[in-house]
Phi, psi and omega in degrees: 000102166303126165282137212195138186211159185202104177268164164347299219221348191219151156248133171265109159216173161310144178287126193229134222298008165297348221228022178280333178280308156000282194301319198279305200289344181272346189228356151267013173249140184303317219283317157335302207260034195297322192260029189250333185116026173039048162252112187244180192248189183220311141355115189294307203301322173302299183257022162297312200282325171299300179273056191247298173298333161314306207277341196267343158302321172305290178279320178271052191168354160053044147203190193160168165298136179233147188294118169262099184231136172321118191289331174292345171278303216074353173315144190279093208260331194153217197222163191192153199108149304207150138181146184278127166281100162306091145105189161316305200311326165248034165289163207208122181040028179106332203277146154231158165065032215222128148311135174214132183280134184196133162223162186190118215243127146305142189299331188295007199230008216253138171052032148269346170094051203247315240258323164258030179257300184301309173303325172263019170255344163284313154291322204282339164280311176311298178290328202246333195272285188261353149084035182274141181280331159201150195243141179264177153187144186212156173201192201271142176280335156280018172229088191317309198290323179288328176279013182252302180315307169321294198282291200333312193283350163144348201268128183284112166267156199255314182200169162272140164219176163282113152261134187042032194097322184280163177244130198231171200203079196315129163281105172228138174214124181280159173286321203289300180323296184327104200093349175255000000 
């Protein structure tokens, strides 16, 4: 099943080795990565490898980060989507193994209502498509825009944690929940 979404203003699809200058132009900018822990990449081969890691969320777990482009444009503005986080290696506040909502916008795409346009077509495949019971989402408590982006699609906060040393600020929304 190729993943494939469609919103008022944006299409969702899977990521495809077209789209490494996409990825190179979105994850080597600084202003992207203020509230990532400031690693952007400097490399094509760094972002050939990221959508390496997409397409292998695809096949094995039939969801992933999806490539986002504006429909009046076609313009590529980032990515939105589901992904399971796995094992030690991607705990997260104590969590392993937890469906997590995550987008990420070039600033020229940034307070158009592009990041929760996207996000609620995701949770609405994540809850109604794939029946999952609770989807997670966390970001840096200084990034105002995202933790707003959070509670706007509906997720309910649970706690602060650390990421890498920074503070952060954990997310949850139940199915039972979803829509009300």
């Amino acid at each position: 099943m190729k993943l494939y979404l469609e919103t008022e203003r944006l299409i969702l699809k899977e990521f495809t080795d077209n789209d490494i200058t996409n990825i190179f132009e979105l994850d080597s900018n600084e202003e992207v990565h203020e509230y990532l822990g400031k690693k952007t990449i400097s490399t094509y081969k760094q972002a050939e490898e990221i959508i390496h890691f997409f397409k292998k969320q695809y096949q094995e777990n039939g969801i992933g980060r999806l490539a986002t482009f504006e429909k009046k444009s076609g313009n590529f503005i980032g990515w939105s989507g589901l992904k399971l986080n796995k094992g030690e290696k991607e705990s997260l506040n104590g969590f392993q193994n937890f469906i997590d909502i995550g987008y990420r916008l070039l600033p020229s795409f940034w307070r158009k209502g592009y990041a929760s346009e996207s996000a609620f077509a995701c949770l609405d495949f994540g809850f109604k498509k794939l029946n999952y019971d609770i989807i997670y989402g966390a970001a840096e408590t200084a990034n105002i825009g995202s933790n707003k982006i959070l509670q706007k699609i509906g997720l309910q906060y649970v706690n602060d944690f650390k990421v890498d040393g920074t503070d952060a600020k954990w997310y949850k929304l139940q199915k039972v929940d979803y829509g009300k």
